[in-house]
C-alpha positions as CSV (number, residue, x, y, z in Angstrom):
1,X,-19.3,-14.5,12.2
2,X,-18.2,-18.2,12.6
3,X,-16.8,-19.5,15.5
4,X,-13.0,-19.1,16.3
5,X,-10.7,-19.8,18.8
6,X,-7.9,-16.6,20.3
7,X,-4.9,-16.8,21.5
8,X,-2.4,-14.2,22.7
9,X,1.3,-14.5,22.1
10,X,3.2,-13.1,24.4
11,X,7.0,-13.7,22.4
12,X,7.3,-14.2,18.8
13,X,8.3,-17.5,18.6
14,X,5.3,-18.1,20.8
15,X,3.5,-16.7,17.4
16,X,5.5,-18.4,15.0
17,X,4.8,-21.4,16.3
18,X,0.6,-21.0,16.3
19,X,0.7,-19.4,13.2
20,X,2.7,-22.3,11.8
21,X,-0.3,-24.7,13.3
22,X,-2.6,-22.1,10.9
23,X,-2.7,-19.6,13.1
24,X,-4.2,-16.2,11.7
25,X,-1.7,-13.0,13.1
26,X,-3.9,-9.9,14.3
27,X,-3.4,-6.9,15.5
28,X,-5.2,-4.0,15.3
29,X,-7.8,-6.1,13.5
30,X,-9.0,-3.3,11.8
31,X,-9.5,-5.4,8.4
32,X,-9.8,-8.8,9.2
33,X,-12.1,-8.1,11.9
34,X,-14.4,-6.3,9.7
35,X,-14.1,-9.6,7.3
36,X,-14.6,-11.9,9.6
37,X,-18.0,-9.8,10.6
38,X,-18.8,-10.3,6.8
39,X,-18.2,-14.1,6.3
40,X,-15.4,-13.2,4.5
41,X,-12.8,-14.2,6.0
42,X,-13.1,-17.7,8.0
43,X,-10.0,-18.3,10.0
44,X,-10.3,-20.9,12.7
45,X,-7.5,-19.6,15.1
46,X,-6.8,-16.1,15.4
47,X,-3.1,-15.3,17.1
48,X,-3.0,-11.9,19.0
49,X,0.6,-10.4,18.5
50,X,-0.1,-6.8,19.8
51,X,2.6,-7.5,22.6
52,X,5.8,-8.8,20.7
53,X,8.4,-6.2,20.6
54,X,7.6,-4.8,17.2
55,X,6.7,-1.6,18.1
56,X,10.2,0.4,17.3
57,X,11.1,3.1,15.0
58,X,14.9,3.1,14.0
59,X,17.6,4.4,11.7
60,X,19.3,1.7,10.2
61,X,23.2,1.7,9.7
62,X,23.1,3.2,6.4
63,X,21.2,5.8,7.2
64,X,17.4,4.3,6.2
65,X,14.3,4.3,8.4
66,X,13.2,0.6,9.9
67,X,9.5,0.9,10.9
68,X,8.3,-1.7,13.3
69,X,5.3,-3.9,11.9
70,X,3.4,-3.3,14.9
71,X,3.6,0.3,14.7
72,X,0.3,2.2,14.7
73,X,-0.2,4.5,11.9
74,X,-1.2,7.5,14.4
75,X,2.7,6.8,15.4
76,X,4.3,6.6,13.0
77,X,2.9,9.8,11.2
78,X,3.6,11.4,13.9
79,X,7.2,10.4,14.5
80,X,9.9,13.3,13.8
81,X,12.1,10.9,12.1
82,X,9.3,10.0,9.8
83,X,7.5,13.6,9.1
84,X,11.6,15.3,8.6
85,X,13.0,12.6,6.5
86,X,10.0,11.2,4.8
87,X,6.9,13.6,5.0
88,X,5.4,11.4,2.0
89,X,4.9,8.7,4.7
90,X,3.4,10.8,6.7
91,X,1.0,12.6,4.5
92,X,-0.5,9.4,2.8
93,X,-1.0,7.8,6.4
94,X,-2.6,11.1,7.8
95,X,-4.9,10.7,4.6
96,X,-5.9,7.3,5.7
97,X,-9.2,5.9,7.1
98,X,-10.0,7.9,10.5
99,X,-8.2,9.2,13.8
100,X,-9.9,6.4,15.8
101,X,-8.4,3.7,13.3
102,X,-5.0,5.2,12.7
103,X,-4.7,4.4,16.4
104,X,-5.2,1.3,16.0
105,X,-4.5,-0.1,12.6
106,X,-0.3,-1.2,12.2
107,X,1.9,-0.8,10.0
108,X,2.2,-4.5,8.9
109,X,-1.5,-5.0,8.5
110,X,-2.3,-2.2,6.4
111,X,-0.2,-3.1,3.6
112,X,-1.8,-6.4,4.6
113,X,-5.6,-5.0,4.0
114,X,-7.0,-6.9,1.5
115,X,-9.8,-4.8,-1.4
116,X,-12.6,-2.4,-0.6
117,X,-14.3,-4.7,-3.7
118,X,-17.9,-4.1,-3.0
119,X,-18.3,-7.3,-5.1
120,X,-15.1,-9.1,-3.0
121,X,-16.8,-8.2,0.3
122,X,-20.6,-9.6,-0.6
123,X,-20.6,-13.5,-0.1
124,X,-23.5,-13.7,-2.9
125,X,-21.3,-12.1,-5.7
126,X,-18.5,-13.8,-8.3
127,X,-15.3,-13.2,-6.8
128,X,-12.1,-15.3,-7.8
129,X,-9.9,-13.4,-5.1
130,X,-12.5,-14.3,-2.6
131,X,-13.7,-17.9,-4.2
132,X,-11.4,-19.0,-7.1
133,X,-12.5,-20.4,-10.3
134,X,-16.0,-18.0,-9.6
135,X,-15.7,-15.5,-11.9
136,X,-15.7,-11.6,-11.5
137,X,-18.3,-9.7,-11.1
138,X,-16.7,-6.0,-11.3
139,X,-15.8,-6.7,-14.6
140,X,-19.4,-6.4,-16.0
141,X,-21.0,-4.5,-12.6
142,X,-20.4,-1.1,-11.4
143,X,-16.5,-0.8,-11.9
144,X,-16.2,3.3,-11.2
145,X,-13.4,2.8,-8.3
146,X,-11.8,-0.1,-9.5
147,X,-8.4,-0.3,-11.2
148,X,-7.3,0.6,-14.4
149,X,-4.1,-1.0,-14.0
150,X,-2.4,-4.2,-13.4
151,X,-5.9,-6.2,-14.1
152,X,-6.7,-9.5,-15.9
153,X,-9.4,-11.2,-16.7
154,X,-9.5,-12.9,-13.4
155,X,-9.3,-9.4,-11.1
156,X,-9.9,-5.6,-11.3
157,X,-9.8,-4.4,-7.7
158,X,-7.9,-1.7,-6.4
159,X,-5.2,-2.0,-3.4
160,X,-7.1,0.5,-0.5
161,X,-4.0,1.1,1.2
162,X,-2.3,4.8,1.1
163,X,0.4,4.2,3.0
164,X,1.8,1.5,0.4
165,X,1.9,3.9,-2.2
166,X,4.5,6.1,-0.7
167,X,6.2,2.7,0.6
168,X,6.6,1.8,-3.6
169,X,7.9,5.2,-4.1
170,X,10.5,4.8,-1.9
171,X,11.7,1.5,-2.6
172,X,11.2,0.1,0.6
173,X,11.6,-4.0,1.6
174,X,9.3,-6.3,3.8
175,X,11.0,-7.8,6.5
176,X,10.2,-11.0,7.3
177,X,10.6,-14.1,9.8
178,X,9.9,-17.2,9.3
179,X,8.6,-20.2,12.0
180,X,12.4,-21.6,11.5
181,X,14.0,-18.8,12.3
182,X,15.1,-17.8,8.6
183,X,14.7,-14.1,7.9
184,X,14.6,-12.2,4.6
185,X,13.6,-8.9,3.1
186,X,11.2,-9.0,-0.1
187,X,11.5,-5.6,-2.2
188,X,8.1,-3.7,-2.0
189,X,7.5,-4.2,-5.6
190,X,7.5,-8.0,-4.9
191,X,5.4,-8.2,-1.7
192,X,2.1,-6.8,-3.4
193,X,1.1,-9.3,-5.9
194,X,-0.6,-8.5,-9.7
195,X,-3.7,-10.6,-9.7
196,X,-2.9,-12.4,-13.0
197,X,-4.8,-15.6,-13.0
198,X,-4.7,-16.2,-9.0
199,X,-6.0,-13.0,-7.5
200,X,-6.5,-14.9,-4.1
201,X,-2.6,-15.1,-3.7
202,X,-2.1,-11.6,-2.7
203,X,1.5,-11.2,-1.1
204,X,4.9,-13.1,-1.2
205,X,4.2,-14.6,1.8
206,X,5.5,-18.3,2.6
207,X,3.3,-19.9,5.2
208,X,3.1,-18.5,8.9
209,X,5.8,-16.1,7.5
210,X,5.5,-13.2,10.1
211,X,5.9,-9.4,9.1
212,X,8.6,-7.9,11.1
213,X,9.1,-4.4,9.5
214,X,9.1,-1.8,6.8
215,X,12.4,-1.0,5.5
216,X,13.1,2.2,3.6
217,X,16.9,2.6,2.2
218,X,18.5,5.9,2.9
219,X,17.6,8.3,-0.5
220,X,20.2,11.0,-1.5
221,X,19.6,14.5,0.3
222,X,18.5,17.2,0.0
223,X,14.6,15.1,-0.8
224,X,11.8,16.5,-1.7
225,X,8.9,14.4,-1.3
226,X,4.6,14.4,-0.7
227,X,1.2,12.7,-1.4
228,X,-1.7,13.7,-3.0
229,X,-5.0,11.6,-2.9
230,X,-8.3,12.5,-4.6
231,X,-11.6,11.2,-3.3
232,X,-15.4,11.8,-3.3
233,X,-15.3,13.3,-0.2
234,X,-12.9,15.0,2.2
235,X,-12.6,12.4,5.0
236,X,-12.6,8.7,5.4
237,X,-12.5,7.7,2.2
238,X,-10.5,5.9,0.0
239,X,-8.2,6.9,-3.0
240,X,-10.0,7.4,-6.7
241,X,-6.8,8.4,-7.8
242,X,-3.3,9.2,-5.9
243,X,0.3,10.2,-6.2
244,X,3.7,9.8,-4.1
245,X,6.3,11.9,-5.3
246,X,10.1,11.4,-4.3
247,X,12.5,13.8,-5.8
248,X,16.0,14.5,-5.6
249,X,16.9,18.3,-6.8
250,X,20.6,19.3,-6.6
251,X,22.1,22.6,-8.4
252,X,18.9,23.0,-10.3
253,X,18.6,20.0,-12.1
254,X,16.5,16.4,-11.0
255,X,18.8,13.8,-10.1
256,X,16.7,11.0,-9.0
257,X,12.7,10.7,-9.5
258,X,10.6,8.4,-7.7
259,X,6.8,8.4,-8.4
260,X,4.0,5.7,-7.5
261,X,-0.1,6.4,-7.9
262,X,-2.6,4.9,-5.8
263,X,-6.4,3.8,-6.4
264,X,-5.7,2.9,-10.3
265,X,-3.9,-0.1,-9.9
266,X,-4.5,-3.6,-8.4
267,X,-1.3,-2.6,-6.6
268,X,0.4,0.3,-5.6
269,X,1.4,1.2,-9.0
270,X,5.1,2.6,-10.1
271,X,5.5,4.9,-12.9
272,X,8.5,4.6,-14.9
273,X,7.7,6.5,-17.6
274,X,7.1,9.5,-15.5
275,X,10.1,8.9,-13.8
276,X,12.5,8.4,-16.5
277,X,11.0,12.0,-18.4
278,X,12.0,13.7,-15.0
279,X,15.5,13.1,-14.1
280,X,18.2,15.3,-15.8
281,X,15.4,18.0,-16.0
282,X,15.1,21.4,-14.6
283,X,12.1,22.0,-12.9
284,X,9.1,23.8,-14.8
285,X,5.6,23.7,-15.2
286,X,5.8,22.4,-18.7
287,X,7.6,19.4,-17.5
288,X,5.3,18.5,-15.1
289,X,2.8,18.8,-17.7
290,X,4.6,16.5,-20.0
291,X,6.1,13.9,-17.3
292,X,2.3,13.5,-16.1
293,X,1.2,12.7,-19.3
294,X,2.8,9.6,-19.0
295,X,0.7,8.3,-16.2
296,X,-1.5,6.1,-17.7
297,X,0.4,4.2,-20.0
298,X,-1.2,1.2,-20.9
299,X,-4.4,1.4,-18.7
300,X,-7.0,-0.8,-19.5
301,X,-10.1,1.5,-18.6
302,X,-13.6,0.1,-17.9
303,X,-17.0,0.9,-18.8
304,X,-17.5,3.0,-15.7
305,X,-13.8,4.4,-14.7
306,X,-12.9,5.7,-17.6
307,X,-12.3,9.1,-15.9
308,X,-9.2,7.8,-14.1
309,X,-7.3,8.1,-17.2
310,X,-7.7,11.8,-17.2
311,X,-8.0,12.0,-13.3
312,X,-4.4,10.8,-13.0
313,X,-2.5,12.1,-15.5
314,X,-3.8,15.3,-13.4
315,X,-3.3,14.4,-10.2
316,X,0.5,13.3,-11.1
317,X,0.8,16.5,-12.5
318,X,-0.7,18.6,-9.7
319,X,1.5,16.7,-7.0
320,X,4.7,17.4,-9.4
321,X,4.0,21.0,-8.9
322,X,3.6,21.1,-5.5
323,X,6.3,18.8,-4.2
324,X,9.1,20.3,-7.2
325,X,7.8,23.7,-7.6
326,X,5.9,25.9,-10.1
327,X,8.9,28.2,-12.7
């Protein structure tokens, strides 16, 4: 680890103003910690923000959910408002990492956790998301969890977190201050960035920009809605394949359809095509079949992920059936 200097803020302009000196924000430190550890990640000044007043869960005037960047994962899975109004929320950040880290990791930094990129994390390796212009090394190396969609040339790794996934589904925004005093929401679809040829630039964020909150805009009731994640093992481990499912069922028939998969796509990755299938429908078991088999449109498989087609056309279709009901 390479030396650093740490300072806590104690009011948010307080860490607006650090940050805008090149100030690093952490909280939980849960990621960049573990980066740092690794040479990954070299920041100079690191601003503790743990005490600004971030920390709140509300309904907004329209009826949506504002969740505060600095709440911790255990919290917010375990807030009513959260598990009655969106248990997909809740599911995917009960899915994620360990009890010991949900009670510490934020809200704000884990959509801010940068790839579990074996190749990414090793300072030896080709990485152009960790050192631009090196090449990548998971294109030709062992690819088996890496993405299938949303790559280039440049990048093929995977967004780890789960919690993101159910945040695209839903059409949530990013709330965000900046050091003047500005403010403005980015759409969730627009905060994660596609790798494209500059995989280091990995959100919408403007310098020292400073993650207030999660919004998610009030859905027409009643809601149906879950996650599903499959991985190698039971615990602690992240996504080969996953699915958020948002639906809106009213006198039979599928009004609205929201649906985003996890661990195949260099971001959390919306499916339209499943979407637009859905809506109009009446539930059944073929539809799912046939919605599912959507999934993968345009995946760009490699030499050792090639499963994940298959794996998440099935897992779309599995999570359909439990979240809308087997007829």
């Amino acid at each position: 680890m390479y030396p650093f200097s740490y300072t806590n803020a104690s009011d948010v302009q307080g860490a607006l103003a650090t940050g805008r000196r090149g100030g690093r924000y952490v909280a939980g430190g849960t990621t960049l910690v573990d980066l740092m550890r690794e040479t990954v990640e070299r920041p100079r000044t690191l601003v503790g923000i743990s005490d600004l007043p971030l920390r709140e869960i509300t309904v907004t005037e329209r009826g949506g959910l504002r969740i505060g960047a600095l709440v911790r994962m255990a919290e917010a899975a375990a807030h009513s408002k959260v598990r009655t109004t969106y248990p997909v929320i809740s599911q995917a950040l009960e899915l994620s990492a360990s009890p010991q880290l949900r009670n510490m990791a934020t809200i704000g930094g884990n959509i801010m956790q940068r790839t579990r990129c074996t190749y990414f994390r090793d300072v030896t390796a080709a990485c152009n998301k960790r050192d631009p212009g090196s090449g990548c090394a998971a294109r030709n190396g062992f690819n088996r969890t890496h993405a299938i969609l949303g790559t280039s040339d440049h990048c093929v790794a995977t967004h780890p977190s789960d919690a993101a996934v159910a945040f695209a589904a839903l059409e949530a925004t990013v709330n965000l201050l900046d050091p003047d005093g500005s403010e403005r929401g980015v759409r969730f679809a627009d905060f994660l960035l596609r790798p494209g040829s500059t995989p280091s630039r990995e959100q919408a964020l403007r310098p020292a920009e400073l993650i207030t909150s999660v919004e998610i805009p009030a859905h027409p009731r009643p809601l149906r809605s879950g996650y599903l994640k499959v991985r190698d093992r039971q615990s602690y481990e992240f996504a080969l394949t996953s699915a958020a499912v948002v639906l809106h069922v009213r006198g039979g028939v599928i009004r609205e359809a929201k649906v985003a998969a996890g661990g195949v796509g260099t971001v959390p990755w919306r499916l339209p095509a499943v979407e637009r299938r859905l809506v109009g429908e009446r539930p059944s078991n073929a539809l799912w079949t046939e919605a599912a088999g959507r999934a993968a449109g345009g995946a760009r498989p490699l030499e050792h992920n090639r499963f994940k087609v298959e794996l998440l056309k099935r897992t779309v279709e599995r999570q359909l059936r439990i979240v809308g009901g087997t007829r």
